[in-house]
N, C-alpha and C positions, 0 to 999 in steps of 0.2 A: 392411214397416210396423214401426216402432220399436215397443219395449215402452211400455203406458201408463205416465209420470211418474208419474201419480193413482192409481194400483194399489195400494191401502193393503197394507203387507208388514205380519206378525204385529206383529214387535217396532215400528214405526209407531205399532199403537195401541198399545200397552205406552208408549210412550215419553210420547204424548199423554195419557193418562190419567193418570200418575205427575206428567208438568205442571199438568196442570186439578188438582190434589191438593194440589200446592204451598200453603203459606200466605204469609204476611208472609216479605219475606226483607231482610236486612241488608247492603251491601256493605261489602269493606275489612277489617282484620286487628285480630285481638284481640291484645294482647301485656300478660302481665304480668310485673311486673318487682320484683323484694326487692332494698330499695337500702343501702349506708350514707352516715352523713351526715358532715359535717366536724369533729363534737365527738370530741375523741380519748379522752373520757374514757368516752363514751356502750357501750350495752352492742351494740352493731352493731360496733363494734370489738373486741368481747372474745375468747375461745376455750373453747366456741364461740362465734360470732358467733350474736346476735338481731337479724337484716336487718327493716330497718323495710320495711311495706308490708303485704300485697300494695296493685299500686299497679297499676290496671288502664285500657289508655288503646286508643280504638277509634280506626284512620286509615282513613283514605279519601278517595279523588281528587275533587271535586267542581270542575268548571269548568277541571282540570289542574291544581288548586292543590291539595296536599294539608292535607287538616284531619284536626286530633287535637282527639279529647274524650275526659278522663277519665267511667271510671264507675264507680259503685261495687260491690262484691262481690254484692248485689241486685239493682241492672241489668244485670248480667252474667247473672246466674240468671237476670233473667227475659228477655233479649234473646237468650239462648243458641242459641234452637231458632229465634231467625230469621236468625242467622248461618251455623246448618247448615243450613237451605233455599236460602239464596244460595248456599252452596258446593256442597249437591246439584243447583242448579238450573242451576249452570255445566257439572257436568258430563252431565245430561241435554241442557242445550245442544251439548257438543259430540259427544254421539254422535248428537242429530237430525242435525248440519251434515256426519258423516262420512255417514250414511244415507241424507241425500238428496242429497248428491255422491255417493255411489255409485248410486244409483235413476237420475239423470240422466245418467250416465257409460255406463251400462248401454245407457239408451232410446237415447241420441244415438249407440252404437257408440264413443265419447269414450275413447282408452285410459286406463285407470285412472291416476289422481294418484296418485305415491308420499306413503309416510305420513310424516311430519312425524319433521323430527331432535329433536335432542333441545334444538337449538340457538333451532329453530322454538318449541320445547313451555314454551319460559325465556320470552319474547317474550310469551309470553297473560297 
């Protein structure tokens, strides 16, 4: 008789509880950027340079299409901690999906899936 699938392991609930925990989460990348402009006279060009900005712009894939929106130094501060819930909450995802491919691998006798290149790990 195979092992039960449904046999809650420790880290199981550990994983489950740190989700139900989760708040608001944010997809898509912060990047900010200190730029100079085309005035040669301007002090971004000087030494040292005074780079205008910061200048702070959130993307993310919506519909395959990517969108950019600026935000300001405040929406940043305050959208900050839902950005690092999306990025905790990916990787809580992917140690559910390694855990219960192994739990299932286990019960079915299933030789175990080798673990993902590095080639694989660029591709997420």
């Amino acid at each position: 008789m195979p092992h039960n699938p449904s046999a809650p392991e420790p880290r199981l609930a550990e994983l489950q509880a740190q989700l139900a925990a989760i708040g608001p989460v944010l997809p898509g990348t912060i990047n900010i950027a200190m730029n100079r402009c085309g005035k040669p006279n301007c002090a971004c060009h000087s030494d040292p340079p005074r780079l205008h900005g910061p200048y702070v712009t959130w993307t993310r894939k919506v519909n395959g299409k990517t969108v950019t929106r600026r935000l300001t130094p405040e929406q940043l501060e305050r959208y900050q901690p839902w950005f690092e819930n999306n990025r905790r909450l990916r990787q809580l995802i992917t140690e559910l999906e390694a855990l219960s491919l192994h739990t299932a691998e286990h019960a079915e006798g299933w030789p175990p899936t080798p673990p993902p290149t590095a080639h694989d790990q660029r591709r997420r």
